[in-house]
C-alpha positions as CSV (number, residue, x, y, z in Angstrom):
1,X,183.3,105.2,93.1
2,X,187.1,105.8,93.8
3,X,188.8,104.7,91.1
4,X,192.0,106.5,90.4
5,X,192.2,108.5,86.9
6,X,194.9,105.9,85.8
7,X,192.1,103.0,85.7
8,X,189.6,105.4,84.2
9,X,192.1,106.3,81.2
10,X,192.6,102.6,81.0
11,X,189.1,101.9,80.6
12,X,188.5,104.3,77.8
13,X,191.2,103.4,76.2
14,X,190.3,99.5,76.2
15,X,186.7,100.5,75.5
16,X,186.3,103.9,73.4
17,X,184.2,107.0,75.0
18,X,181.1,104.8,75.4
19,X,179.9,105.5,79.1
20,X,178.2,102.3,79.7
21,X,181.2,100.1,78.7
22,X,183.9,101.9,80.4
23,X,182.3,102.0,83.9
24,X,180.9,98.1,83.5
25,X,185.1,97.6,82.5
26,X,185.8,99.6,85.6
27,X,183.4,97.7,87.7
28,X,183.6,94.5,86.6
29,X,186.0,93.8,84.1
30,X,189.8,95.1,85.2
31,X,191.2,93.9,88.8
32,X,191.5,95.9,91.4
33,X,195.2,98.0,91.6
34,X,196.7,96.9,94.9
35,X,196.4,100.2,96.6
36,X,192.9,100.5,95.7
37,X,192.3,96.9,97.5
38,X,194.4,97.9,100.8
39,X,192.0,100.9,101.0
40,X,188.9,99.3,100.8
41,X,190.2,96.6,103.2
42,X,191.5,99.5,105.6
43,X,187.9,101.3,105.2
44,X,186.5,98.2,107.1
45,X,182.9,97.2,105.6
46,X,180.7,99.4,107.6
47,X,176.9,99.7,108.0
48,X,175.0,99.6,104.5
49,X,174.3,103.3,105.2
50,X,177.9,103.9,104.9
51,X,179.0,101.6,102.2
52,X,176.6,103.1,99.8
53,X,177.4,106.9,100.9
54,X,181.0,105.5,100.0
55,X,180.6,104.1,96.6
56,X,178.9,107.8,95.7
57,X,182.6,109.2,96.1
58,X,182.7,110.4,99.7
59,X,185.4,109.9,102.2
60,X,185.2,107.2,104.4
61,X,185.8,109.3,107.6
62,X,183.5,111.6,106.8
63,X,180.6,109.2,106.0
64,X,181.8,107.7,108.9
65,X,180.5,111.2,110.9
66,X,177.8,111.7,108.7
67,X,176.6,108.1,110.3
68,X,177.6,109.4,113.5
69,X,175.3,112.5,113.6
70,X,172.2,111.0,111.5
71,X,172.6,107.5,112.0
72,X,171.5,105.0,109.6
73,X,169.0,107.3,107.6
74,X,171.0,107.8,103.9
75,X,168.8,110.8,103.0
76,X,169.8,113.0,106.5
77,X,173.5,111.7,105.8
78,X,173.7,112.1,102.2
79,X,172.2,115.9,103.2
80,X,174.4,116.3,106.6
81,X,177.2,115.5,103.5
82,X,176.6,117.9,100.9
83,X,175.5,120.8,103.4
84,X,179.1,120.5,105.1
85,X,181.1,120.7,101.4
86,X,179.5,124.5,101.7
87,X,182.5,126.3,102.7
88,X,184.9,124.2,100.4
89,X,182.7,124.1,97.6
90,X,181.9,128.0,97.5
91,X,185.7,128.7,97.0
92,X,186.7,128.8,93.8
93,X,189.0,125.5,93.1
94,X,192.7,126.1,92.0
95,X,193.4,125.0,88.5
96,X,195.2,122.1,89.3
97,X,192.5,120.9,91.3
98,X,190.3,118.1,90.9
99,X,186.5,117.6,92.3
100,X,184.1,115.4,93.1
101,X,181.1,114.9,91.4
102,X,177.8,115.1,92.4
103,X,176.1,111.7,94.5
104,X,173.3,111.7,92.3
105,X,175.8,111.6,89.0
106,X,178.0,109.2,91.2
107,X,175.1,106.7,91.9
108,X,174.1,106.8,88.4
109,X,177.2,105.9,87.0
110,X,177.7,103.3,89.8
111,X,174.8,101.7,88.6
112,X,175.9,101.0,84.8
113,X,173.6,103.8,83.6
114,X,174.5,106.5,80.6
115,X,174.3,109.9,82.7
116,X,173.0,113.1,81.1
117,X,175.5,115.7,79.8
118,X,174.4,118.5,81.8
119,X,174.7,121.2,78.9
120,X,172.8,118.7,76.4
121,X,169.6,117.1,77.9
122,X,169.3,113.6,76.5
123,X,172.8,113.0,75.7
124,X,175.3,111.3,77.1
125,X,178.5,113.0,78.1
126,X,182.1,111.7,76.8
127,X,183.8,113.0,80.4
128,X,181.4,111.0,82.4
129,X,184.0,108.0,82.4
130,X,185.8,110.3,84.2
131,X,183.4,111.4,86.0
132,X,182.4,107.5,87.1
133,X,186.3,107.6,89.0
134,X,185.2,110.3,91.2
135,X,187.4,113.2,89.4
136,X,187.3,115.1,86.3
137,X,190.5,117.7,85.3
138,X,190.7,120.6,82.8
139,X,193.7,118.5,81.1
140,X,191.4,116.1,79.6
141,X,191.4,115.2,75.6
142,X,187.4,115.4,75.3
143,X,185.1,118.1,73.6
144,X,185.6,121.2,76.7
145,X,181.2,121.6,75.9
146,X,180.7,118.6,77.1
147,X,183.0,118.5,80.4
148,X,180.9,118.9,83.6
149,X,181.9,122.6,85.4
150,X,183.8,122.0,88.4
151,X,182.8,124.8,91.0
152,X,179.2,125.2,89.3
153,X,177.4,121.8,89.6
154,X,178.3,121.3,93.2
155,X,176.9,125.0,94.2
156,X,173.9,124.2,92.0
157,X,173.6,121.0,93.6
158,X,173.5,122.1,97.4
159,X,171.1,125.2,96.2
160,X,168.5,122.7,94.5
161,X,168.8,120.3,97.8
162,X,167.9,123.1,99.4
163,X,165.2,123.9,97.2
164,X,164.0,120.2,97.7
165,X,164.0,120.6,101.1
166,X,161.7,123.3,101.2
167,X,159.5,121.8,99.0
168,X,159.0,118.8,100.6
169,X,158.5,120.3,103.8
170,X,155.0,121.9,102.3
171,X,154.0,118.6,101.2
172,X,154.2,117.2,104.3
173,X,152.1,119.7,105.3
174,X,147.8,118.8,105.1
175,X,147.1,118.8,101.4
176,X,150.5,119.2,100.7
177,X,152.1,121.6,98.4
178,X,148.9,121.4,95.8
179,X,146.2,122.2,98.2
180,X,148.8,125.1,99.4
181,X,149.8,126.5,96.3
182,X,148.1,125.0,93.3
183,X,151.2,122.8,91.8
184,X,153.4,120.1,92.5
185,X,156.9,120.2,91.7
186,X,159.8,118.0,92.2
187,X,163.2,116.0,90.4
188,X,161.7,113.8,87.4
189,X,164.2,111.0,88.7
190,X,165.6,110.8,92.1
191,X,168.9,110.2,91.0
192,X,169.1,113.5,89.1
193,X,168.3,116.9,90.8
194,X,168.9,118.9,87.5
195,X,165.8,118.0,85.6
196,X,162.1,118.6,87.4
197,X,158.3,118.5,86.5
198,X,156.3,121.1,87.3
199,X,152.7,120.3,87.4
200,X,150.1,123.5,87.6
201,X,146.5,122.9,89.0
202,X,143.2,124.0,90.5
203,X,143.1,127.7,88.4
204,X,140.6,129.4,89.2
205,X,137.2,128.1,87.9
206,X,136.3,132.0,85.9
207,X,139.8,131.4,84.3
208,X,139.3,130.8,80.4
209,X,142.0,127.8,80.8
210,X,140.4,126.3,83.8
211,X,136.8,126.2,81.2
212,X,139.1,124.5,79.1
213,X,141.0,121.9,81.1
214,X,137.5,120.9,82.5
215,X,135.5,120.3,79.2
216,X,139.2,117.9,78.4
217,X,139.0,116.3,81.4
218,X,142.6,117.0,82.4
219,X,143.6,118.2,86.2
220,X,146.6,119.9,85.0
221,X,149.3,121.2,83.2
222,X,152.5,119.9,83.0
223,X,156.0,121.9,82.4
224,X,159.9,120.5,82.4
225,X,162.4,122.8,84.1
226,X,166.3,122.0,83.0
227,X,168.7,123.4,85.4
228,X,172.1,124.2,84.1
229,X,175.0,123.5,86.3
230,X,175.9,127.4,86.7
231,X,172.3,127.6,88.8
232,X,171.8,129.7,90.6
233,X,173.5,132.2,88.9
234,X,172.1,131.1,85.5
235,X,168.3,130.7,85.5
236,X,166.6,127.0,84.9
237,X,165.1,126.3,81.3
238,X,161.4,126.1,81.8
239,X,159.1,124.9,79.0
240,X,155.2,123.7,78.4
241,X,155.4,119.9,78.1
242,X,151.7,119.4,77.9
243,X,148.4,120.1,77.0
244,X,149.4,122.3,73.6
245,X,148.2,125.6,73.7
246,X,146.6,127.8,71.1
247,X,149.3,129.9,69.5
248,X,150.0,132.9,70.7
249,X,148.3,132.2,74.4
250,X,149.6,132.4,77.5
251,X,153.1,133.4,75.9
252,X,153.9,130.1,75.0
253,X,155.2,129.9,71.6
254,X,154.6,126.9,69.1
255,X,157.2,124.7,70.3
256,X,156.7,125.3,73.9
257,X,158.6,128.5,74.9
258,X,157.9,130.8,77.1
259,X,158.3,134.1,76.4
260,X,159.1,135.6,80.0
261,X,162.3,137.9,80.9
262,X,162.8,136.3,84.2
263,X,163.9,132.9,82.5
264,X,166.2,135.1,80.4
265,X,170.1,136.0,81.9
266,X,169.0,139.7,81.3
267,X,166.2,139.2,83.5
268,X,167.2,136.3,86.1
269,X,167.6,136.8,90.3
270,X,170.0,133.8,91.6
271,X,167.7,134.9,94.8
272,X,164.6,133.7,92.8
273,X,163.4,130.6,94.8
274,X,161.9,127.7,92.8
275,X,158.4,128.9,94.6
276,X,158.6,131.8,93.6
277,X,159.4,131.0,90.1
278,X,156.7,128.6,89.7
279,X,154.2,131.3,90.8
280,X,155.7,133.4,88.3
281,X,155.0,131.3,85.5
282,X,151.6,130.5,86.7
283,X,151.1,134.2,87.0
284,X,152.2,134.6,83.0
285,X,150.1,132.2,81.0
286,X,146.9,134.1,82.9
287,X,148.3,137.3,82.1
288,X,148.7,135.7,78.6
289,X,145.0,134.4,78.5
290,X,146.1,130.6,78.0
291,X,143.8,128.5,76.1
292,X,144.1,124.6,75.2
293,X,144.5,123.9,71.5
294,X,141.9,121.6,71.7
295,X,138.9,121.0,74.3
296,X,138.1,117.4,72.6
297,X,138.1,114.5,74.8
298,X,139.1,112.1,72.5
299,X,142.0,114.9,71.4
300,X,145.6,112.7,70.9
301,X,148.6,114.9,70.2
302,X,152.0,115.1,70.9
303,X,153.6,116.5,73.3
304,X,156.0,120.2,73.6
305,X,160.0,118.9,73.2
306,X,162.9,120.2,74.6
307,X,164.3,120.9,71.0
308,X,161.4,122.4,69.9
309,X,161.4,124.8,72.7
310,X,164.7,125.3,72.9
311,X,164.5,126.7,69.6
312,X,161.7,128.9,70.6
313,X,164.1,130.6,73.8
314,X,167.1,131.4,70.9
315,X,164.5,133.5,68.8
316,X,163.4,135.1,72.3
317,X,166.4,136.0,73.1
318,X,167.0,137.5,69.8
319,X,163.7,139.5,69.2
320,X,163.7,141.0,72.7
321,X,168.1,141.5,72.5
322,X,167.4,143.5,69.6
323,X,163.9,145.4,70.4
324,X,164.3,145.1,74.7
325,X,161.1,144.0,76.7
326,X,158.3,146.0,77.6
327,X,157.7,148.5,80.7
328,X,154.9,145.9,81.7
329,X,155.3,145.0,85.3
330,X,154.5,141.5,84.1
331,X,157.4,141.3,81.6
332,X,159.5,143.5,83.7
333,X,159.3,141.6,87.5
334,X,156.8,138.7,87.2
């Protein structure tokens, strides 16, 4: 949004660490400083393309270029964008240096929004004011858990683009991605790349859970997948959002976890695609014989949280830290 760090401590100081409030103050509320007016007057106004490309944090000579090479589509730009950060964002960032922050994060914040605190799904991060100015340092007062990592959300960012990418490509495709590969899967908001729905369908019509789904008139089943910003070095957090299985089926615990070694560090490839993945899963809840809780139509329950399964992935973790994971070659590579 380019406001300097000076405004943005200003802001929280005039209205506490409440997200909303400090970047309305920052938009709205405090005058420009006369620097920051001289550069938006020297930036010139540009095409719409390039004003909004600006006021998600990038350089005006470089959205300029961006323009220049994919003309006025923002999607190819804002790609053409992150794609050419690759060599500057792989190295790791001096200490003293500060970053950008993602354009999805940027555009949220831009648009008076609370953003997510990566590390805590649901909440609302303290450093985001910060984060609304463009910049975020390691010599700020607020809780080090809930700062955004510098050289992690930016690879993690470009990776899930990527991934994106891919994925859209196959939908474009006759039938799309479903008729290819039996799911659909894709950001749950567009203006936020770390949080996707996974949606699993057309199993095979022998399979116990495809009986199932049938006599509950549902089409499919629907998963969450968190990514953290160390992706893809960490792996994503994937968990059943809905129908509810029977306990102890399809390795899906009670509150939603699933009990698989490649969603665990121990057992995560940063080479594992989000295709691959996906068919990974899949592949797990038949080799767990899933089966729906209930087959009743007029069934009404609630759905898997992120708590609950959270939960679920700590006692994982701890059962199979303490007693390892089986020679299966489910367990082991699925």
């Amino acid at each position: 949004m380019g406001f300097t760090r000076e405004r943005v401590l200003k802001a929280i100081e005039a209205c506490g660490p409440k997200v909303e409030e400090c970047t309305q103050w920052l938009i709205d509320g405090a005058p420009a400083e006369p620097h920051e007016a001289a550069a938006d007057v020297g930036s010139g106004s540009g095409s719409a393309v390039e004003m909004e490309l600006r006021n998600m944090g990038f350089q005006a000579d470089r959205v300029h270029q961006a323009v220049r090479q994919k003309g006025e589509d923002l999607e190819a730009a804002l790609q053409w964008l992150v794609a050419e950060q690759e060599t500057a964002d792989d190295a790791p960032p001096p200490p003293s240096k500060v970053r950008k922050v993602s354009p999805s994060l940027a555009a949220k914040a831009a648009a008076g929004g609370a953003v997510r605190d990566l590390g805590h799904p649901g909440g609302s991060a303290p450093s985001i004011a910060a984060a609304a100015a463009g910049t975020t340092t390691t010599t700020t007062a607020m809780a080090p858990s809930r700062q955004l990592h510098a050289a992690g959300d930016s690879r993690a960012l470009k990776r899930l683009m990527k991934e994106l990418t891919q994925l859209t490509a196959l939908d474009r495709q006759p039938g799309g991605c479903r008729a290819l590969h039996a799911f659909e899967c894709e950001p749950v908001d567009e203006s936020d790349l770390f949080l996707w729905e996974l949606r699993l369908y057309d199993f095979s019509a022998e399979d116990p859970i495809a009986v199932d789904l049938r006599r509950r008139r549902l089409e499919h089943m629907t998963l969450r997948m968190h990514f953290p910003p160390e992706y893809p070095n960490a792996p994503p957090f994937v968990y059943m959002v809905r129908p509810r299985l029977k306990e102890h089926t399809g390795y899906v615990l009670s509150g939603g976890g699933i009990c698989m070694e490649l969603l665990t560090p121990s057992g995560w490839s940063p080479a594992t695609s989000i295709d691959a993945l996906v068919h990974s899963v899949r592949a797990m809840l038949m080799a767990g014989n899933a089966r729906l809780h209930s087959t009743e139509q007029s069934t009404k329950e609630s759905d898997y949280t992120y708590e609950g399964a959270r939960r679920d992935f700590e006692h994982i973790l701890a059962v199979h830290g303490k007693h390892g994971w089986t020679s299966h070659p489910m367990f082991r590579n699925a």
